[in-house]
mmCIF file of the N, C-alpha and C atoms, coordinates in Angstrom:
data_MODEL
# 
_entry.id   MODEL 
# 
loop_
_atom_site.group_PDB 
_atom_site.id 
_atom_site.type_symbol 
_atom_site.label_atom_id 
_atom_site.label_alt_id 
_atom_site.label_comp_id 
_atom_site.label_asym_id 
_atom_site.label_entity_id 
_atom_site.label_seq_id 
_atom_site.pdbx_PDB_ins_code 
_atom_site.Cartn_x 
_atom_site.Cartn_y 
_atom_site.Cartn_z 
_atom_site.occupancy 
_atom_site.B_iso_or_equiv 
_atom_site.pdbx_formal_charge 
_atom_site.auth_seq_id 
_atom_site.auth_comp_id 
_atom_site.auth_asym_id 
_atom_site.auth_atom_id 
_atom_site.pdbx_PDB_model_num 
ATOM 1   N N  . UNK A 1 1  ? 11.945  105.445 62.196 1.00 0.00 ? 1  UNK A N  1 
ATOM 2   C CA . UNK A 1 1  ? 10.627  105.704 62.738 1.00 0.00 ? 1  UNK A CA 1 
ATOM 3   C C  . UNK A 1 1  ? 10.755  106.130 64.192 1.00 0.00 ? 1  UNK A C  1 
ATOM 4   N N  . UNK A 1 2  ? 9.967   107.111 64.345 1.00 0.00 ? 2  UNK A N  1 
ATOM 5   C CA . UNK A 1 2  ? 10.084  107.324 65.253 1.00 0.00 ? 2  UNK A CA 1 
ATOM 6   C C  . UNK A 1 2  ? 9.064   106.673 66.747 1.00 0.00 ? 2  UNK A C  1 
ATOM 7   N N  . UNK A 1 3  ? 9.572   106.529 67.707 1.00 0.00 ? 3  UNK A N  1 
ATOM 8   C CA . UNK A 1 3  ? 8.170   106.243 68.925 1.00 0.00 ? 3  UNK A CA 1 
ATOM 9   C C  . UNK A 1 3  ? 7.301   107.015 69.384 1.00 0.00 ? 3  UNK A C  1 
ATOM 10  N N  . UNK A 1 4  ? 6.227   107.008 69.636 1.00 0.00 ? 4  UNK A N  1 
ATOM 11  C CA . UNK A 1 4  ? 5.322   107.996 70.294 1.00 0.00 ? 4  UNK A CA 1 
ATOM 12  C C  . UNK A 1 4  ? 4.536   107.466 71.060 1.00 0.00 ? 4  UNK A C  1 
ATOM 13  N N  . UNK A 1 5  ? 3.962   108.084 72.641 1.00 0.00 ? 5  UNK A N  1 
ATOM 14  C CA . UNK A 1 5  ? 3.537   107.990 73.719 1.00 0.00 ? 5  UNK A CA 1 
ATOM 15  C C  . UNK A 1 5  ? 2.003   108.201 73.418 1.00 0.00 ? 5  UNK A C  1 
ATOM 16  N N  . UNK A 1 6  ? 0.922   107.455 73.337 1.00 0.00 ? 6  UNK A N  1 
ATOM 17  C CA . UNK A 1 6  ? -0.276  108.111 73.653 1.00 0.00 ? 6  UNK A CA 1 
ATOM 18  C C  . UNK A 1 6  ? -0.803  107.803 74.774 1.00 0.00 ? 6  UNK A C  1 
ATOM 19  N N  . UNK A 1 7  ? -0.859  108.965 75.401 1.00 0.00 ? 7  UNK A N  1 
ATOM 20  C CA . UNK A 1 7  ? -1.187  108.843 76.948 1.00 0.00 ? 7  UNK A CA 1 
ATOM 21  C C  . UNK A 1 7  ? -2.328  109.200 77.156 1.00 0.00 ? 7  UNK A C  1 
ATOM 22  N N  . UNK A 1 8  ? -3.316  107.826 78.206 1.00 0.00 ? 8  UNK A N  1 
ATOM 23  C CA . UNK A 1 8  ? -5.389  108.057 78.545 1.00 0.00 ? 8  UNK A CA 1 
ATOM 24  C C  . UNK A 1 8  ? -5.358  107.873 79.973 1.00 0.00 ? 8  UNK A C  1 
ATOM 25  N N  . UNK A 1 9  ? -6.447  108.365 80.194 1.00 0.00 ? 9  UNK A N  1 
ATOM 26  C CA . UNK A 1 9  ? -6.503  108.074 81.418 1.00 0.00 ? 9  UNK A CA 1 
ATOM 27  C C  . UNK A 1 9  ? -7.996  107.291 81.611 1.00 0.00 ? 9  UNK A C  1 
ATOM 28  N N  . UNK A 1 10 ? -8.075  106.162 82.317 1.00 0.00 ? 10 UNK A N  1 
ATOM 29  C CA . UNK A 1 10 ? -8.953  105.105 82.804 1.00 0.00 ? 10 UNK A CA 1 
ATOM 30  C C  . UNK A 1 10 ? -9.174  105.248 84.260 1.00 0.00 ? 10 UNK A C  1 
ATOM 31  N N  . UNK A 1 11 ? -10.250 105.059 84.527 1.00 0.00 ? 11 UNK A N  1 
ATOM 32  C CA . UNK A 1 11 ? -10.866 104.236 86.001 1.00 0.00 ? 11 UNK A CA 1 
ATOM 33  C C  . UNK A 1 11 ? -9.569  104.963 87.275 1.00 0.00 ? 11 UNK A C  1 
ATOM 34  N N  . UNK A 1 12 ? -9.688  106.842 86.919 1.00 0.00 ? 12 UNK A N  1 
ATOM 35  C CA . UNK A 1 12 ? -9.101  107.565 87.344 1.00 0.00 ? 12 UNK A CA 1 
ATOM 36  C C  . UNK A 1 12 ? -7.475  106.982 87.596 1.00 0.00 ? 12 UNK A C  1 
ATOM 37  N N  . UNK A 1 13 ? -7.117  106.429 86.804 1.00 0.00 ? 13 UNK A N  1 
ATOM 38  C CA . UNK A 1 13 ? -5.726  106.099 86.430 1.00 0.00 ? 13 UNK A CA 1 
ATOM 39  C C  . UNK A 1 13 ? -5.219  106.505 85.288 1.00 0.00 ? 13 UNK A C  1 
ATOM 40  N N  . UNK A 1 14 ? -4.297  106.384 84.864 1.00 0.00 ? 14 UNK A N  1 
ATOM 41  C CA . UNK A 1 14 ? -3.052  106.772 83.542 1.00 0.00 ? 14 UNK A CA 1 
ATOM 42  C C  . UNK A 1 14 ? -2.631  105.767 82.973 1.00 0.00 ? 14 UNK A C  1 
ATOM 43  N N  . UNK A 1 15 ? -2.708  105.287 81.817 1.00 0.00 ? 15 UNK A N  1 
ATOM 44  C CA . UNK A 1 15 ? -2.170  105.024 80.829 1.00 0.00 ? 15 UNK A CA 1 
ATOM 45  C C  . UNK A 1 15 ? -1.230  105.319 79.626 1.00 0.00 ? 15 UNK A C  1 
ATOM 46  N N  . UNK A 1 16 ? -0.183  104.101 78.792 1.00 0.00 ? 16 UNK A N  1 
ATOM 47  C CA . UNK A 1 16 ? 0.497   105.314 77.889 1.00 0.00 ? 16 UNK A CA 1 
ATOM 48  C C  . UNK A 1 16 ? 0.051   103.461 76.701 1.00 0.00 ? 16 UNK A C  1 
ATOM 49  N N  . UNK A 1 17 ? 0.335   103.979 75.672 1.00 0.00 ? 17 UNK A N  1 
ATOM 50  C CA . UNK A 1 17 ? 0.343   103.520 74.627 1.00 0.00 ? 17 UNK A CA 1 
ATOM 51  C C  . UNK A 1 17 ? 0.761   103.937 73.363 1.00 0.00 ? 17 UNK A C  1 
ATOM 52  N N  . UNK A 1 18 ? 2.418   102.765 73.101 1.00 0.00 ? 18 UNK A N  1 
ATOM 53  C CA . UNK A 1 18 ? 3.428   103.246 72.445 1.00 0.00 ? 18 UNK A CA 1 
ATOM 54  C C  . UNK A 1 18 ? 2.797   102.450 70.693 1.00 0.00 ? 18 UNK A C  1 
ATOM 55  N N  . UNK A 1 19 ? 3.663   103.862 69.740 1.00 0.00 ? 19 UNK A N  1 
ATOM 56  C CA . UNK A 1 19 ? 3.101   103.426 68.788 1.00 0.00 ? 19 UNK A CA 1 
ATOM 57  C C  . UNK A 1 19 ? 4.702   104.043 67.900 1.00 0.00 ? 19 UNK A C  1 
ATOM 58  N N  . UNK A 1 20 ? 4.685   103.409 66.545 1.00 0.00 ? 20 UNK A N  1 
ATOM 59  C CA . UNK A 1 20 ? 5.811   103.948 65.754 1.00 0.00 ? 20 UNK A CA 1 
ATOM 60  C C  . UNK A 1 20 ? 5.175   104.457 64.821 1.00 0.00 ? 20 UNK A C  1 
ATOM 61  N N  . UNK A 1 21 ? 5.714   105.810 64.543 1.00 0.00 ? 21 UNK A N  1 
ATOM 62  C CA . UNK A 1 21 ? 5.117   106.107 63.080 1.00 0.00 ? 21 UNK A CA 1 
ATOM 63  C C  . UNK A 1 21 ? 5.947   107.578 62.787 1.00 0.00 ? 21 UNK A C  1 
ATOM 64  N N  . UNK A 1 22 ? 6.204   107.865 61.339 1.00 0.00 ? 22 UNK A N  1 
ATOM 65  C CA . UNK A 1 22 ? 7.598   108.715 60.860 1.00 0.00 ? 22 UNK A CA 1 
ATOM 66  C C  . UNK A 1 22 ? 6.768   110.254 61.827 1.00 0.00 ? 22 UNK A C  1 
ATOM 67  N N  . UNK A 1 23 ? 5.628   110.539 61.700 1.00 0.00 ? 23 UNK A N  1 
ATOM 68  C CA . UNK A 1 23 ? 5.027   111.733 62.101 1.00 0.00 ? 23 UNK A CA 1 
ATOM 69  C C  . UNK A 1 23 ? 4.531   111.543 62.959 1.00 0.00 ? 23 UNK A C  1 
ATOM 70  N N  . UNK A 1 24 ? 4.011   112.754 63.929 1.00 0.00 ? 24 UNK A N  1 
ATOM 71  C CA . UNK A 1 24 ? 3.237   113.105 64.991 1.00 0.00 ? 24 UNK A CA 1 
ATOM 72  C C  . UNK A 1 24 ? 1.544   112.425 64.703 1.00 0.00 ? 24 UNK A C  1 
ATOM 73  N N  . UNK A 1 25 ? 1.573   111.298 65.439 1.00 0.00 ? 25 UNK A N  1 
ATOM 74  C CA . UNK A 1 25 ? -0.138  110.601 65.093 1.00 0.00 ? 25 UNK A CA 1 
ATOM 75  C C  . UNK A 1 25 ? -1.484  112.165 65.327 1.00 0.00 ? 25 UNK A C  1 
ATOM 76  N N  . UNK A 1 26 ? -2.239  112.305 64.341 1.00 0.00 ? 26 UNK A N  1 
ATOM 77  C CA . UNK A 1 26 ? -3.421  113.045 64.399 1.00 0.00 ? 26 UNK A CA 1 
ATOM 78  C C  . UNK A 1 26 ? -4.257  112.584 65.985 1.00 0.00 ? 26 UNK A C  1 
ATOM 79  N N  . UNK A 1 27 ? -4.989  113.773 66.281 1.00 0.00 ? 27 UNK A N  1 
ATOM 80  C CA . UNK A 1 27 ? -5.862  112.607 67.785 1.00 0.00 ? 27 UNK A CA 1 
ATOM 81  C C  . UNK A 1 27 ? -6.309  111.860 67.586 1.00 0.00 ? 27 UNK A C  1 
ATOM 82  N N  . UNK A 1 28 ? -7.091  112.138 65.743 1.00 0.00 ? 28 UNK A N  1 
ATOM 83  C CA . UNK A 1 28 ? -8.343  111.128 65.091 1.00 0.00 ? 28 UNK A CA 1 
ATOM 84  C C  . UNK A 1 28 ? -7.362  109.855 65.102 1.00 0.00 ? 28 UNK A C  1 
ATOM 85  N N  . UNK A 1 29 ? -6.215  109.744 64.933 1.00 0.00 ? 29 UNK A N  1 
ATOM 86  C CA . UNK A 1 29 ? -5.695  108.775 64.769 1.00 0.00 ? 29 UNK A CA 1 
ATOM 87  C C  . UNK A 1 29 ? -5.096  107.496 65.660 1.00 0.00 ? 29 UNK A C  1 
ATOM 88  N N  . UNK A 1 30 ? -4.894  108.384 67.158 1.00 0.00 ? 30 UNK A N  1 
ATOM 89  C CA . UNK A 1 30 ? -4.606  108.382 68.103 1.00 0.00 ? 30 UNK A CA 1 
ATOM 90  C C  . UNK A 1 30 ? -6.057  107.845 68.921 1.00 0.00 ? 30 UNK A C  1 
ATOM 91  N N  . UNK A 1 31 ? -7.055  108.220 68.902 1.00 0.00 ? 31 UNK A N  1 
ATOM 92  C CA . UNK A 1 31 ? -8.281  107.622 69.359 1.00 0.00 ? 31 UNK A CA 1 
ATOM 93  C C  . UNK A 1 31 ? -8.241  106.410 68.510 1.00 0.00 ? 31 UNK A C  1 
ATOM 94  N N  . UNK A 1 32 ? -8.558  105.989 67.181 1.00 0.00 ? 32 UNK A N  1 
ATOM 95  C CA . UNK A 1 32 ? -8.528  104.853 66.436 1.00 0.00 ? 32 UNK A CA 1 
ATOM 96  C C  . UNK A 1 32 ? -7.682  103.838 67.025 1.00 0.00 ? 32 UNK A C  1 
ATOM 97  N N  . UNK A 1 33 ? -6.511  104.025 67.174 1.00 0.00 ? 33 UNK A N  1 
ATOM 98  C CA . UNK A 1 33 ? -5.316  103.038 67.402 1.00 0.00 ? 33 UNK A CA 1 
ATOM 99  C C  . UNK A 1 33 ? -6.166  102.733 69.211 1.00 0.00 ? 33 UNK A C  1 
ATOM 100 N N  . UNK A 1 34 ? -6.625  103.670 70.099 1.00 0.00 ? 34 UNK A N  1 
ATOM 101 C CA . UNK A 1 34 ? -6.900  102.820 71.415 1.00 0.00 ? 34 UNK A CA 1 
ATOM 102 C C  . UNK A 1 34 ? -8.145  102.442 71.321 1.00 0.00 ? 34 UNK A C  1 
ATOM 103 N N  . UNK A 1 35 ? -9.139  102.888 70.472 1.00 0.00 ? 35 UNK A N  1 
ATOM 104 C CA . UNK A 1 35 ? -10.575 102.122 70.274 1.00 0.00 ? 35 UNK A CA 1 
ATOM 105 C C  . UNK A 1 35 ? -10.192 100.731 70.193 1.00 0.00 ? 35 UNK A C  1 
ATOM 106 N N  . UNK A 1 36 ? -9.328  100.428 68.755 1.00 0.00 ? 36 UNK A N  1 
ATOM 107 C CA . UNK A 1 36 ? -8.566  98.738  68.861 1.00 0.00 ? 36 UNK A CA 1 
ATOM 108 C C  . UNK A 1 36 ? -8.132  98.011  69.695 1.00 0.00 ? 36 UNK A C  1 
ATOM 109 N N  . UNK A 1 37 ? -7.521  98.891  70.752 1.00 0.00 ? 37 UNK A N  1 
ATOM 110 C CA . UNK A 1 37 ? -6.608  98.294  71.949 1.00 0.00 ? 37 UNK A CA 1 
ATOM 111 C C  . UNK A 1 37 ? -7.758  97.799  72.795 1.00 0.00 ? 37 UNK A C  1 
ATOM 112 N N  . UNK A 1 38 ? -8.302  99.135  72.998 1.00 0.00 ? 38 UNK A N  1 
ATOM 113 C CA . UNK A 1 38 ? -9.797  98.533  73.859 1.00 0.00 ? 38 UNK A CA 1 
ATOM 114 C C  . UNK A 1 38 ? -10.809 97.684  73.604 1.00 0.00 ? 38 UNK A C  1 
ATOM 115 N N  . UNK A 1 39 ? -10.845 97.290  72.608 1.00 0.00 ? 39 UNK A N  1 
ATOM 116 C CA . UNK A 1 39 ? -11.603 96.254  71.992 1.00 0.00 ? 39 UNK A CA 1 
ATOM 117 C C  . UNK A 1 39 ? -11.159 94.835  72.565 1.00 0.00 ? 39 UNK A C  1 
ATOM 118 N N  . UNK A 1 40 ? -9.562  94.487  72.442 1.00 0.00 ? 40 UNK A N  1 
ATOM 119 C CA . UNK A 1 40 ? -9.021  93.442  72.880 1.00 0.00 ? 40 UNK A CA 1 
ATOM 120 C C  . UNK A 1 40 ? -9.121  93.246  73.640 1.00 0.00 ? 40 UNK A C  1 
ATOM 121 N N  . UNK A 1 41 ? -8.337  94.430  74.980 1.00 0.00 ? 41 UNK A N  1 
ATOM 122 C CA . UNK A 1 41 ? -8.237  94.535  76.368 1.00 0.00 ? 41 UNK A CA 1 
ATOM 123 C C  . UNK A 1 41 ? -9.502  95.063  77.397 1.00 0.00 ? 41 UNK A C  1 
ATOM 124 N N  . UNK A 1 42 ? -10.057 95.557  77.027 1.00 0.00 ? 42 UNK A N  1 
ATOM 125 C CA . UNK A 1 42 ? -11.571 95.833  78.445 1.00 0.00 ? 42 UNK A CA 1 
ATOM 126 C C  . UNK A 1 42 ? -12.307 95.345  77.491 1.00 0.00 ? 42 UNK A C  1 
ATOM 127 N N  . UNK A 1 43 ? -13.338 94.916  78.814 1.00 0.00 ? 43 UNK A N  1 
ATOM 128 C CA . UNK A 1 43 ? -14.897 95.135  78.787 1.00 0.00 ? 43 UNK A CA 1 
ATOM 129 C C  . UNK A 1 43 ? -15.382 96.499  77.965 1.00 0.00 ? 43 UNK A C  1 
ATOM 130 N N  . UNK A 1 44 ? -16.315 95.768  77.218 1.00 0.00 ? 44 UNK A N  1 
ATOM 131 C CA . UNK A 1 44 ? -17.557 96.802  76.677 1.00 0.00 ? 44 UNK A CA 1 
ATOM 132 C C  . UNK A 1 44 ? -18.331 97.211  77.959 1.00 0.00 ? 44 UNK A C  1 
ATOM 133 N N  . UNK A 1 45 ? -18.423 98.552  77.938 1.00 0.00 ? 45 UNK A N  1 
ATOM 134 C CA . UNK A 1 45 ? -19.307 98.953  78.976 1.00 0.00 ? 45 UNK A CA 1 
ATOM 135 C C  . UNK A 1 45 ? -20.859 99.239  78.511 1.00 0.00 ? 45 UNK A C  1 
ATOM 136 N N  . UNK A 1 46 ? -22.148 99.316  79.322 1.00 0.00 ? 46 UNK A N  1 
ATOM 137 C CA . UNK A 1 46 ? -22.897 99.730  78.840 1.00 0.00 ? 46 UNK A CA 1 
ATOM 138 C C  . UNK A 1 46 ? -23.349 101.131 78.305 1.00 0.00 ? 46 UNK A C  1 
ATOM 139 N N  . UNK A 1 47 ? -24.043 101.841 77.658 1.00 0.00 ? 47 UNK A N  1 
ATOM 140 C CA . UNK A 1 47 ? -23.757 103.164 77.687 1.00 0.00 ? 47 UNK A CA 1 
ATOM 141 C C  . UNK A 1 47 ? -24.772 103.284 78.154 1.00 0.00 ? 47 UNK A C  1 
ATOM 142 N N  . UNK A 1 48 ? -24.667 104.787 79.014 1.00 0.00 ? 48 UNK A N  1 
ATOM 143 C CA . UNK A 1 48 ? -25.573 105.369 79.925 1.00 0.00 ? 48 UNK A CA 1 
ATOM 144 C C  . UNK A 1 48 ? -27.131 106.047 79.058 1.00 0.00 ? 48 UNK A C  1 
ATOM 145 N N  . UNK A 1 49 ? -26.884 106.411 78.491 1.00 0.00 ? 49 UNK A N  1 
ATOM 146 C CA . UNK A 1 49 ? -27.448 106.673 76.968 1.00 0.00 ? 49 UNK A CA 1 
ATOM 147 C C  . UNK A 1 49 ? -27.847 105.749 76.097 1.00 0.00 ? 49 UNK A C  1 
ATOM 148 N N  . UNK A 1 50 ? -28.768 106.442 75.218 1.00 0.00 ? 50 UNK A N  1 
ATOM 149 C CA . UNK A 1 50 ? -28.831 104.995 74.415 1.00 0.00 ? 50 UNK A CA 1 
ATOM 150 C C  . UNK A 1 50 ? -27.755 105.701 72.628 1.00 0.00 ? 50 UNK A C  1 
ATOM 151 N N  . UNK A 1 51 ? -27.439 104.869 72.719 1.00 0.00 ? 51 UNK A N  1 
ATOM 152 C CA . UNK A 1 51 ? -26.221 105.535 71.974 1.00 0.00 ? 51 UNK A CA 1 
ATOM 153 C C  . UNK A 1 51 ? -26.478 105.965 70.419 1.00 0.00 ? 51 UNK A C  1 
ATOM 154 N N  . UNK A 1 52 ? -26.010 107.159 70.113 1.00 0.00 ? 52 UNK A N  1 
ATOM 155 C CA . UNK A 1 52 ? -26.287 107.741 68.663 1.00 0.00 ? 52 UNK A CA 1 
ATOM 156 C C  . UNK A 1 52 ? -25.758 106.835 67.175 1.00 0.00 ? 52 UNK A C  1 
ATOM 157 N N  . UNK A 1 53 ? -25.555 106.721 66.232 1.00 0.00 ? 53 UNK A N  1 
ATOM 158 C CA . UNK A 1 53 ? -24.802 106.322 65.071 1.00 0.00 ? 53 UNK A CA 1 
ATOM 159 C C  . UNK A 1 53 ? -24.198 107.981 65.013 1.00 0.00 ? 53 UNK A C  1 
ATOM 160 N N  . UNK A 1 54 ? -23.863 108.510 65.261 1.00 0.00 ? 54 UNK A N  1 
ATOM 161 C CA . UNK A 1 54 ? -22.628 110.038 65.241 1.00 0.00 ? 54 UNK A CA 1 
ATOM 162 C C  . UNK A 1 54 ? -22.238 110.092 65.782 1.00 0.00 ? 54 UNK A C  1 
ATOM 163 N N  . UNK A 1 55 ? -21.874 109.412 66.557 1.00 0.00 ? 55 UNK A N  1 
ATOM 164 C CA . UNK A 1 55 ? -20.735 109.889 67.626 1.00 0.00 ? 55 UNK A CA 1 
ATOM 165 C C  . UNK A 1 55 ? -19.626 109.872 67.047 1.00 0.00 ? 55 UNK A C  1 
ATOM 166 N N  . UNK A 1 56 ? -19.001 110.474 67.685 1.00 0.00 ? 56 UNK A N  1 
ATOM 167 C CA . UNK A 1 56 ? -17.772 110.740 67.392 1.00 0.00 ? 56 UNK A CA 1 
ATOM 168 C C  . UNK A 1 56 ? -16.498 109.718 67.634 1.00 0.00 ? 56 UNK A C  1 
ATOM 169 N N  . UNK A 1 57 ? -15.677 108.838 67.207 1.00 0.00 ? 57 UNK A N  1 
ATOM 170 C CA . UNK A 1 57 ? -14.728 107.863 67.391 1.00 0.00 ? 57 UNK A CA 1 
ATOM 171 C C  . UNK A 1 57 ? -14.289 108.186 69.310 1.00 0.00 ? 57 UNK A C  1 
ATOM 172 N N  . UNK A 1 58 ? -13.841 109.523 69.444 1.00 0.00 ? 58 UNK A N  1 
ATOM 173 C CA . UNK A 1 58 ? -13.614 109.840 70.774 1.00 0.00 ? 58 UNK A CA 1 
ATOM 174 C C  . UNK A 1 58 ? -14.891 109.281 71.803 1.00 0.00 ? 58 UNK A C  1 
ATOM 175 N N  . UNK A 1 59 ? -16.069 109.516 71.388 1.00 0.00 ? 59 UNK A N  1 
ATOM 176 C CA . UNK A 1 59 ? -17.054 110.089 72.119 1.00 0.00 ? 59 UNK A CA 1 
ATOM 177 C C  . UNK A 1 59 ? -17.317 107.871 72.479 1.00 0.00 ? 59 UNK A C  1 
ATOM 178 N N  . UNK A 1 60 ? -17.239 107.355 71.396 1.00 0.00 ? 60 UNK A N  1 
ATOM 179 C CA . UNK A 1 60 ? -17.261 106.229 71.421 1.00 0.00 ? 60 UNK A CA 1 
ATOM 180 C C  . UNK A 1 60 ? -16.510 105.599 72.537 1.00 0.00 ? 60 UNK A C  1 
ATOM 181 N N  . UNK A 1 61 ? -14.489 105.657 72.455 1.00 0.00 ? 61 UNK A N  1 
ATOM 182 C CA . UNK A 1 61 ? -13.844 105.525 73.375 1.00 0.00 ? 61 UNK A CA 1 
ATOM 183 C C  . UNK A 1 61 ? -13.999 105.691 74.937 1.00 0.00 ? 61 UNK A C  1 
ATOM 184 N N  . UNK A 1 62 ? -14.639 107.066 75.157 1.00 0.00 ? 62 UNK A N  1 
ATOM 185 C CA . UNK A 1 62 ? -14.870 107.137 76.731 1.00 0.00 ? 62 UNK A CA 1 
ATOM 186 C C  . UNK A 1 62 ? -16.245 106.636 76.694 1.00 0.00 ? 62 UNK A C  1 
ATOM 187 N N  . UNK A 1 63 ? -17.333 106.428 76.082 1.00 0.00 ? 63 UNK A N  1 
ATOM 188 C CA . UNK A 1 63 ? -18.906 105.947 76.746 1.00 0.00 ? 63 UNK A CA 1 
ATOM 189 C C  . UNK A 1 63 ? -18.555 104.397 76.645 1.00 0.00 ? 63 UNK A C  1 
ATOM 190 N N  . UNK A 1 64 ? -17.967 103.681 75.626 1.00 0.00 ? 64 UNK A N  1 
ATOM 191 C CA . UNK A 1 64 ? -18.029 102.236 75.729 1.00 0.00 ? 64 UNK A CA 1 
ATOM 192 C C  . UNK A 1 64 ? -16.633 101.918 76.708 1.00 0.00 ? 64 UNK A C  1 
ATOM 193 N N  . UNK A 1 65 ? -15.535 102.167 76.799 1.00 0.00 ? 65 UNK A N  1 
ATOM 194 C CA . UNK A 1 65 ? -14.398 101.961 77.284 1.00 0.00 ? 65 UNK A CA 1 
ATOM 195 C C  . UNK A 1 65 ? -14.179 102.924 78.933 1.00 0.00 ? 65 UNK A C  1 
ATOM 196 N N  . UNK A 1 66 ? -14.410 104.147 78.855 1.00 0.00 ? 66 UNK A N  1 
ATOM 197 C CA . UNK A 1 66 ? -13.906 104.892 79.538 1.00 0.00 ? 66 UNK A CA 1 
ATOM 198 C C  . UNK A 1 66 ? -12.974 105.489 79.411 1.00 0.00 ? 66 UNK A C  1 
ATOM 199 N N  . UNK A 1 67 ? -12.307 105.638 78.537 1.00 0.00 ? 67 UNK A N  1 
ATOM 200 C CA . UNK A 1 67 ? -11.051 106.162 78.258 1.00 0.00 ? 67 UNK A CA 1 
ATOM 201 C C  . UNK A 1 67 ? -11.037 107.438 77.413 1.00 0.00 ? 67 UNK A C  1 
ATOM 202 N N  . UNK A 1 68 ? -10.053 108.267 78.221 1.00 0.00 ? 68 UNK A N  1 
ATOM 203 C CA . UNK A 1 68 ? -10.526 109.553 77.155 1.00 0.00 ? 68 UNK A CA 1 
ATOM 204 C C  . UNK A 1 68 ? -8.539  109.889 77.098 1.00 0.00 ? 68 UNK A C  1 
ATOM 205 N N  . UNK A 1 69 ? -7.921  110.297 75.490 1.00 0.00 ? 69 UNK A N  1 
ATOM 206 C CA . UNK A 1 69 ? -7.215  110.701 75.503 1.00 0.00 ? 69 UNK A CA 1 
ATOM 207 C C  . UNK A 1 69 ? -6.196  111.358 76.383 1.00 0.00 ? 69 UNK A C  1 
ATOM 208 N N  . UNK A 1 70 ? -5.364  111.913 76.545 1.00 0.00 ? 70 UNK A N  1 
ATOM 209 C CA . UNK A 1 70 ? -4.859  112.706 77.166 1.00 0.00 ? 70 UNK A CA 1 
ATOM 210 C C  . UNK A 1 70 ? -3.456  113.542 77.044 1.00 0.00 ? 70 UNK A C  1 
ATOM 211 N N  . UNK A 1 71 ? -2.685  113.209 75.793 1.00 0.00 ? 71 UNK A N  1 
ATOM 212 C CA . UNK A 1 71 ? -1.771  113.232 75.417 1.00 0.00 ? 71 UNK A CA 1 
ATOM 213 C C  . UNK A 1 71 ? -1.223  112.305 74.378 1.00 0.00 ? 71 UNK A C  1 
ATOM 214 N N  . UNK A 1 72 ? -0.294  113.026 73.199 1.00 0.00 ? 72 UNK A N  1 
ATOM 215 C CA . UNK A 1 72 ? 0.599   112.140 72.440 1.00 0.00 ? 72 UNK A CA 1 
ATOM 216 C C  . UNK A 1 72 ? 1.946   112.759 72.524 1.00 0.00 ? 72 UNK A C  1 
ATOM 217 N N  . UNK A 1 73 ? 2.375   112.375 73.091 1.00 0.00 ? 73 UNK A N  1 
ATOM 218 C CA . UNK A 1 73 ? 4.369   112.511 73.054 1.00 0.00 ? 73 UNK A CA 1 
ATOM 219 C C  . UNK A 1 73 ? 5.284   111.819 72.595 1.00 0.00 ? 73 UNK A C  1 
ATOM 220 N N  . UNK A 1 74 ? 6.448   112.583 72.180 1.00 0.00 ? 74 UNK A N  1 
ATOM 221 C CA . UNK A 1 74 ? 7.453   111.581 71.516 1.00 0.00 ? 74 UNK A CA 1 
ATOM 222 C C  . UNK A 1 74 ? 8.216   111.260 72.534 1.00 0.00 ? 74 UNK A C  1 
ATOM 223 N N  . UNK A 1 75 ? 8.809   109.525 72.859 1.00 0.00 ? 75 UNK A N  1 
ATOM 224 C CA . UNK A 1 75 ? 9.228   109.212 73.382 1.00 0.00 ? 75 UNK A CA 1 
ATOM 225 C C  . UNK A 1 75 ? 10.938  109.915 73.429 1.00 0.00 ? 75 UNK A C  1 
# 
């Protein structure tokens, strides 16, 4: 298996978050795996908005968390 880097950026900082898996993680997949992380680790934020049922898994990540993707690399 291989390692892979998914790299976000937060509260105008950088983040990476390592994951194993035989293939290149999808983004959809790659957002999923830090929605979880963020669940554990931050605060729920409020949303500025009053928030849709469509949003998008991404769209979710940066309005409740702040975090928006930024990269997946193989270590």
């Amino acid at each position: 298996m291989a390692k892979w880097m998914i790299t976000y950026s937060k509260d105008e900082g950088t983040g990476v978050f390592e994951v194993e898996a035989d293939d290149k993680p999808s983004m959809e997949q790659a957002v999923q795996w830090l929605l979880e992380m963020a669940a554990q680790n931050y605060p729920q934020e409020e949303p500025k908005d009053m928030p849709h049922e469509t949003q998008t898994p991404a769209v979710r990540l940066l309005e409740r968390y702040g975090i928006a993707v930024t990269g997946i690399a193989l270590e």
